[in-house]
MDAnalysis code that builds the backbone (N, CA, C; Angstrom):
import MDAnalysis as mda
import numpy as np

u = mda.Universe.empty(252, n_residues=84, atom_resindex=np.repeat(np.arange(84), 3), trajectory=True)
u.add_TopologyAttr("name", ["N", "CA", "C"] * 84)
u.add_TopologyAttr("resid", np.arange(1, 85))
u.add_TopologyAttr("resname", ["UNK", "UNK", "UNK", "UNK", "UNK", "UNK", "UNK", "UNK", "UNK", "UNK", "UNK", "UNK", "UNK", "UNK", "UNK", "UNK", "UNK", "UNK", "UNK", "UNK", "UNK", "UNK", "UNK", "UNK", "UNK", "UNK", "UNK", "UNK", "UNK", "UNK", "UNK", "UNK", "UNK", "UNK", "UNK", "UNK", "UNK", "UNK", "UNK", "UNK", "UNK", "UNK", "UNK", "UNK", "UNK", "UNK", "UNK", "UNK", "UNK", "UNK", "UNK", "UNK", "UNK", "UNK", "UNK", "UNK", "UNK", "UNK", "UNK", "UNK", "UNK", "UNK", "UNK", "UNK", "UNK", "UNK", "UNK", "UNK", "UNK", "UNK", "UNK", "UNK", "UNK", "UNK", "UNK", "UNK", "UNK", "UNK", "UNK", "UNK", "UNK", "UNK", "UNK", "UNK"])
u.atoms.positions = np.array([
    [58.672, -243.432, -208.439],
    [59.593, -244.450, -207.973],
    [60.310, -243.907, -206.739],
    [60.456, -244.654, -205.967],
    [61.196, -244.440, -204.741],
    [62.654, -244.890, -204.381],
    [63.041, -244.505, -203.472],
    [64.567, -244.610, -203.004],
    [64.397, -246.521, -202.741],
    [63.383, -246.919, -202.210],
    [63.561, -248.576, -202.409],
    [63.552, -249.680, -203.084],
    [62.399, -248.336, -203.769],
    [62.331, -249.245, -205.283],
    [63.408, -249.238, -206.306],
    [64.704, -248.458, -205.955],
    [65.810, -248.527, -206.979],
    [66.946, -249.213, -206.339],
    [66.445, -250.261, -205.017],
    [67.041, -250.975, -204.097],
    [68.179, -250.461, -202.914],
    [67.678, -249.103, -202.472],
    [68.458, -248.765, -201.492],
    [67.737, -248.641, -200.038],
    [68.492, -248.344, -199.383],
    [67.641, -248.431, -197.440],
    [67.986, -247.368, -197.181],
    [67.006, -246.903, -196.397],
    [67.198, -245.751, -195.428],
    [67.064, -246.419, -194.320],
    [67.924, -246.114, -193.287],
    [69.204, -244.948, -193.444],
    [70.411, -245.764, -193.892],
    [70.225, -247.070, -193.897],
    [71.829, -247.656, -194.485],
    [72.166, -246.968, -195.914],
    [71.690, -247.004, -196.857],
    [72.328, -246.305, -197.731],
    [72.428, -244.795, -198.129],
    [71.164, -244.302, -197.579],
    [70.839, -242.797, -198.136],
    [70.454, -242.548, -196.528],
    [70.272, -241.221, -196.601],
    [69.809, -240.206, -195.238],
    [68.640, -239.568, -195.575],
    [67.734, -239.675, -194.777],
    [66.609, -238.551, -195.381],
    [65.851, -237.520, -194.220],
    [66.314, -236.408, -194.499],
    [65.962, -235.408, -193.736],
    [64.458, -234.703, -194.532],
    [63.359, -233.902, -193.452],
    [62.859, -233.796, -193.799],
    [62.924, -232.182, -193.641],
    [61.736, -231.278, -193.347],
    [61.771, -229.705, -193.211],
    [60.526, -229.474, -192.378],
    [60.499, -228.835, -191.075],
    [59.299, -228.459, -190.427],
    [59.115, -229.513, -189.812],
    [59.320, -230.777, -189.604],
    [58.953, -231.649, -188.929],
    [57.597, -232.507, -189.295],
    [57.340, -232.528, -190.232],
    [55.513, -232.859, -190.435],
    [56.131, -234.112, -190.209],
    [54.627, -234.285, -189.924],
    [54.147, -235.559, -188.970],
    [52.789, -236.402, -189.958],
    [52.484, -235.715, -191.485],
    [51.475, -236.549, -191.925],
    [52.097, -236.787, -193.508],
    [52.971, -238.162, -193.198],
    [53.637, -238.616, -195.219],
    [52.269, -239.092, -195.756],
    [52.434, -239.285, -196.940],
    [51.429, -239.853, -197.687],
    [50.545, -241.236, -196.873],
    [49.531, -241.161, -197.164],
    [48.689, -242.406, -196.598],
    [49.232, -243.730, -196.458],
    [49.607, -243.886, -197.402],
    [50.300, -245.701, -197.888],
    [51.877, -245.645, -197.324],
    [52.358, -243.980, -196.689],
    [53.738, -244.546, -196.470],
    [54.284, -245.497, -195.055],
    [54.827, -246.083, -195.430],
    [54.923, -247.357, -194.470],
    [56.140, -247.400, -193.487],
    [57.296, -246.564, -194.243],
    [58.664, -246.960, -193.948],
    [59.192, -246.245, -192.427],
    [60.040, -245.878, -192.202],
    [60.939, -245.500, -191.088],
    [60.446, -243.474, -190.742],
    [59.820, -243.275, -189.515],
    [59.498, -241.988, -189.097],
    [60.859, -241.053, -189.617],
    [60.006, -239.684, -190.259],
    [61.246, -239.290, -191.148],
    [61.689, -238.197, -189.852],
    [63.304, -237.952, -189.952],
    [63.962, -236.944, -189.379],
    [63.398, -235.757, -190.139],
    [63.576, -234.860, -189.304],
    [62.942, -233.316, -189.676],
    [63.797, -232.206, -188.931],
    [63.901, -230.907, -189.245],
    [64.052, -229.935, -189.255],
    [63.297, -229.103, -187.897],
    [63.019, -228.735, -187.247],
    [61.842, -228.118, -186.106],
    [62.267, -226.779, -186.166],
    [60.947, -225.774, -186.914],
    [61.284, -224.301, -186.621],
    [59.724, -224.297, -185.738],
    [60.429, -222.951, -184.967],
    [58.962, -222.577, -184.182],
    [57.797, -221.981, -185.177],
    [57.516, -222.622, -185.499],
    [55.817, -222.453, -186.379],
    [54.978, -221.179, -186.082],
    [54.564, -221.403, -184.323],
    [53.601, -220.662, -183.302],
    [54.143, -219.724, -183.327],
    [55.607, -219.310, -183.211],
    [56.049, -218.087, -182.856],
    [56.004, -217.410, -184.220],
    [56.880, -217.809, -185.207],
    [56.751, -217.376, -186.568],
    [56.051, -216.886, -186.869],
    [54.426, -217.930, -186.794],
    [52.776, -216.900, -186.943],
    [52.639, -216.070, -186.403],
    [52.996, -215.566, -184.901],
    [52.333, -214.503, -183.999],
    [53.339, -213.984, -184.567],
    [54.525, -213.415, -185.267],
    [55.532, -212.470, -185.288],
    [54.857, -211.772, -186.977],
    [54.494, -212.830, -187.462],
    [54.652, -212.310, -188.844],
    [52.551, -211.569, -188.364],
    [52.012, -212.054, -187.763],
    [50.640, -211.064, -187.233],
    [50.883, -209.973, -186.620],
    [51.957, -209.774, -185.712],
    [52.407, -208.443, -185.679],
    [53.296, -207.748, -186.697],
    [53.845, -208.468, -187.211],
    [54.540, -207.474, -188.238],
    [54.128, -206.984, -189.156],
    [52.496, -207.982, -189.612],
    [51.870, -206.756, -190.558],
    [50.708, -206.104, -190.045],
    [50.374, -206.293, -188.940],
    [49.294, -204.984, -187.884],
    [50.252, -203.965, -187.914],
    [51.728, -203.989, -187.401],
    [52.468, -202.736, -187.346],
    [52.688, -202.050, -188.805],
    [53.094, -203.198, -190.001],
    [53.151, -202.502, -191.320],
    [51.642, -201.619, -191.124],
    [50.381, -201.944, -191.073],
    [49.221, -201.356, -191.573],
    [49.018, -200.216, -191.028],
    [49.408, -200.152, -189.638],
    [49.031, -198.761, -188.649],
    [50.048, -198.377, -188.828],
    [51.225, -198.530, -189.799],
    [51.995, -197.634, -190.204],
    [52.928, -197.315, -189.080],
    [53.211, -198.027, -188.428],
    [54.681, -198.256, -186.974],
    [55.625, -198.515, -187.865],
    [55.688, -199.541, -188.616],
    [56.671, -199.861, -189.964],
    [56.757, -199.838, -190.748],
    [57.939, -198.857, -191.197],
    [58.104, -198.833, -192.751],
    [59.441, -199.501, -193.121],
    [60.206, -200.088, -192.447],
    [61.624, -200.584, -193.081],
    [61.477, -202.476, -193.313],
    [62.358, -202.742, -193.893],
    [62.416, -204.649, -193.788],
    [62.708, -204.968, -192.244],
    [61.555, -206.172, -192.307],
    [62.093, -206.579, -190.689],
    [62.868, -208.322, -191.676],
    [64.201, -208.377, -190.563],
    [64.746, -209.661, -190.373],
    [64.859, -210.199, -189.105],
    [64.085, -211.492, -189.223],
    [64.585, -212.467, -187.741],
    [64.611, -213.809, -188.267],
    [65.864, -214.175, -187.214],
    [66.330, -215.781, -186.992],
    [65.453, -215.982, -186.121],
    [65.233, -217.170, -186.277],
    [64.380, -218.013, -185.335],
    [65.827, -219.382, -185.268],
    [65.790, -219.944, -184.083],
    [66.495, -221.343, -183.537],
    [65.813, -222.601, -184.599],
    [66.726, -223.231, -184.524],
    [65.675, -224.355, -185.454],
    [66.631, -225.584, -184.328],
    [66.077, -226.617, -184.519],
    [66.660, -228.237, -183.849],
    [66.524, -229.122, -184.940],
    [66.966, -230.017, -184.548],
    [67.350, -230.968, -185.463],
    [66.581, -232.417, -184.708],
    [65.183, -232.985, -184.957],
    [64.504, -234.264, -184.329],
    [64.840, -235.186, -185.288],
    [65.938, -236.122, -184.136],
    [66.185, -237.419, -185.380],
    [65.010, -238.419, -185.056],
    [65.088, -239.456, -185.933],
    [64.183, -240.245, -186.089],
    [65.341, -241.144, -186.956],
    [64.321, -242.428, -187.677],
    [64.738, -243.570, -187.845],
    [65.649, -243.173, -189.707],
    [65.620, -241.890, -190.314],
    [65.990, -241.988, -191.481],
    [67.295, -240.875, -191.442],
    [68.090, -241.161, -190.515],
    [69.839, -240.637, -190.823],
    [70.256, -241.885, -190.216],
    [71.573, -241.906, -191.034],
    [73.190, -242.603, -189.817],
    [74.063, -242.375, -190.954],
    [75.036, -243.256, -189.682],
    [76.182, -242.778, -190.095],
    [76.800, -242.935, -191.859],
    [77.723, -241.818, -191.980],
    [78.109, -242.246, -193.587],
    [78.858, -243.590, -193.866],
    [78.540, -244.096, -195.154],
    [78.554, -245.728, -195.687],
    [80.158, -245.748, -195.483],
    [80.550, -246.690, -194.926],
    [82.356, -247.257, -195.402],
    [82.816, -246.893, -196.819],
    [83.701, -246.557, -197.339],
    [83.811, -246.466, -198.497],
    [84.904, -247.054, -199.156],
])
């Protein structure tokens, strides 16, 4: 069951954010292009391919941490919060 089928709208009643940005909902979905999340994907992959070539040849032995930037692509499923 879905958010319409329990008679609400996006975005008038609910907000729907998504993660990563995908671009392929289910076959049959019909409704409003979902807002998403945008992390760099491309970079992520080439970082985490070097980070375990360097784990293997043994350059690294400690935890690696990185931020990556993320954006925010709206689309048709946020607004503003309901009157209350």
């Amino acid at each position: 069951m879905g958010i319409t089928d329990l008679g609400f709208s996006v975005p008038g009643d609910i907000s729907v954010i998504g993660f990563d940005n995908q671009r392929f909902p289910h076959e049959n979905y019909s409704g409003p292009r979902i807002t998403g999340i945008c992390q760099p994907l491309y970079q992520m992959g080439l970082d985490s391919i070097k980070t375990i070539t360097d784990v293997l040849d043994g350059k690294l032995k400690e935890p690696v941490t990185r931020l990556y930037d993320t954006t925010l692509q709206e689309y048709e499923t946020v607004g503003p919060p309901p009157d209350l």
